[in-house]
N, C-alpha and C positions, 0 to 999 in steps of 0.2 A: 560534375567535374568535366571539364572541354580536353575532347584528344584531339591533337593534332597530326595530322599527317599529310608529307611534304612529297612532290612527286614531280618530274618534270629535268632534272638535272643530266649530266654528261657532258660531253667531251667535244664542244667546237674548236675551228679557227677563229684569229683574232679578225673582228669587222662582223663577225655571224651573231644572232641570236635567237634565246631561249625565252621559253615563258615557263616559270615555275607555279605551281600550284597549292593550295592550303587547302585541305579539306579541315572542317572545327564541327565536332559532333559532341554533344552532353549539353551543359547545361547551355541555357538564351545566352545568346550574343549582344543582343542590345545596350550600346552606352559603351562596349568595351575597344579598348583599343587594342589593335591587332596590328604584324608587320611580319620584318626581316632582318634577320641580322647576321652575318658573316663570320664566319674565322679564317682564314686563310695559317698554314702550316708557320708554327712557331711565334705566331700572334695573337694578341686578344680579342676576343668574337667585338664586332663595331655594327653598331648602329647602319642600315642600308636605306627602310622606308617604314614608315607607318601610316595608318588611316583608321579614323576609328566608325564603329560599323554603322551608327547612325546616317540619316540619307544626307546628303550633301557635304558629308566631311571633305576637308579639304587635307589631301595628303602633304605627306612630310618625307623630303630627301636626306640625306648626306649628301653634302655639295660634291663628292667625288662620281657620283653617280648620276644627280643631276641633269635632265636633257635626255640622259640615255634610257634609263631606267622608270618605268612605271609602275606603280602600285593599283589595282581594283580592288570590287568586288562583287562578289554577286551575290545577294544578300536571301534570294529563294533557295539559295544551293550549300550557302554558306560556307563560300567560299574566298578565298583571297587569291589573285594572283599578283604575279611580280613578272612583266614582259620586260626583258632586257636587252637592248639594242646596243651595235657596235662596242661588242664586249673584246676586252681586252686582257694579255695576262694576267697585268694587277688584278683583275674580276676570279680570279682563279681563288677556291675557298669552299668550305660546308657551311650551306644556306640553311639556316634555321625561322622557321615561323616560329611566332608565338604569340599570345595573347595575354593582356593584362599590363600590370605596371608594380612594379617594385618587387615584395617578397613574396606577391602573388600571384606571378610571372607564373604560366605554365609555357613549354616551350616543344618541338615538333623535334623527331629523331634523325634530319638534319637528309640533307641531299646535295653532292656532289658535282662541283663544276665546274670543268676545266677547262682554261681555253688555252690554246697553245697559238704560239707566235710562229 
């Protein structure tokens, strides 16, 4: 079973950025797709980025993020990051990793990011 645990999060201004982090420890990675997903207060958690762990995957945006927002990883450490640039209120939200797809989704205990205008 893969834990996740998400690190990196807090409190900028708007135009600054964050790089969040994924550690995934238990079982192989390999073949699995891994990301980001957001809730922002009184909204439902959306889709941010994915990439799945095999070499040369080609990531996956939310056009709202798009440009700004990058996806890695680094697959000795196994880890994922998410570097996010000229972030703005709407960015404001608990960032959740996770790993897999459908009801076998596991997902990371979420970290905190605020940007203020």
């Amino acid at each position: 079973q893969v834990q996740l645990v998400e690190s990196g999060g807090g409190l900028v201004q708007a135009g600054e950025s964050l790089r969040l982090s994924c550690a995934a420890s238990g079982s192989k990675l390999s073949g699995d797709i891994m990301g980001w997903s957001r809730q922002a207060p009184g909204k439902e958690r959306e889709f941010v980025a994915s990439i799945r762990w095999t070499a040369g995957s080609i990531a996956v945006y939310n056009e709202s993020v798009r440009g700004r927002f990058s996806i890695s990883k680094d697959n000795a450490k196994n880890i994922i990051y998410l570097q996010m640039n000229n972030l703005n209120a709407g960015d404001t939200a608990v960032y959740y990793c996770y790993r897999g797809v459908g009801s076998s989704r596991s997902w990371g205990q979420g970290t905190q990011v605020t940007v203020s205008s």
